[in-house]
C-alpha positions as CSV (number, residue, x, y, z in Angstrom):
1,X,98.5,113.1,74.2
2,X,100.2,116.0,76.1
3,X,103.3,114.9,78.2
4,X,102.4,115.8,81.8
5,X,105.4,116.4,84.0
6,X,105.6,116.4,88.0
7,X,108.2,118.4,89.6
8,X,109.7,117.9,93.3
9,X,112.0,120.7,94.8
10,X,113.6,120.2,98.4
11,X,114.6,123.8,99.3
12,X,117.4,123.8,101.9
13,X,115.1,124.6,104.6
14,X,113.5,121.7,104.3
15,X,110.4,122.9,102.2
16,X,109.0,121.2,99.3
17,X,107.8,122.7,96.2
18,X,105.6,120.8,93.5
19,X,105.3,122.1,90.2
20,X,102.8,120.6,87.6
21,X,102.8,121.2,84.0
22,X,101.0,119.8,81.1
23,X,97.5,119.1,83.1
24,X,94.7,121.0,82.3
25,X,91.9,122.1,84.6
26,X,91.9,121.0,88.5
27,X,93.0,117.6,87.6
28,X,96.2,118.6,89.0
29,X,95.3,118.3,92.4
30,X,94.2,114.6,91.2
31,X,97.5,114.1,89.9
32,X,99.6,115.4,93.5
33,X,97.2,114.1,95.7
34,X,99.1,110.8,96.8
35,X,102.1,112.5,96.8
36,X,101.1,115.2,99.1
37,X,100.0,112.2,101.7
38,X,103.1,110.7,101.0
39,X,104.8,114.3,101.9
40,X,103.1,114.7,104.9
41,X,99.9,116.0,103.5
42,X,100.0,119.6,104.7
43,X,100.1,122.0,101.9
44,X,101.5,125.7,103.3
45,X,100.3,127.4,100.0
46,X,99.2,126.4,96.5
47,X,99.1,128.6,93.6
48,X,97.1,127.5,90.4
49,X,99.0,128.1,86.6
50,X,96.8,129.3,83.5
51,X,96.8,125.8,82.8
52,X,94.0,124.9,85.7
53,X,91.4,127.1,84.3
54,X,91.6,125.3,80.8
55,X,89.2,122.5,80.5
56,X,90.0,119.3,81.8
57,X,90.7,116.3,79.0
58,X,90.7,112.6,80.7
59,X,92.7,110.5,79.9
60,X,92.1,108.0,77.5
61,X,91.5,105.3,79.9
62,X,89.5,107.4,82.1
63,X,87.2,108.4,79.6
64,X,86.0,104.7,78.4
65,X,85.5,104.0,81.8
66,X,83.0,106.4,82.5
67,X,81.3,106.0,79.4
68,X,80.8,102.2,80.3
69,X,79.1,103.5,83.3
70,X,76.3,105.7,82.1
């Protein structure tokens, strides 16, 4: 399994800046979610890597629980 890493920058302004690597596909926004709300939950801009065109893997856990379910 990839390592997927979550990075949190406070500029001196104030601004935050959250940088996601090792996530494929949209699941990124998944992955940031709660820690947007926890942020405040307004997002000024947000710019996609290469990485969230690729398709999207599950997680191990994820994926038996959806197989249970069909």
């Amino acid at each position: 399994m990839e390592l997927e890493e979550i990075d949190v920058f406070i500029e001196k302004d104030g601004q935050v800046r959250i940088e996601v690597r090792g996530v494929k596909g949209t699941h990124c926004l998944t992955v940031t979610k709660d820690l947007e709300q926890a942020l405040g939950g307004q997002v000024a801009k947000r710019e996609m890597t290469p990485e969230a065109g690729e398709p999207t893997r599950l997680p191990e856990c994820e994926q038996r629980q959806q197989s249970t379910q069909q």
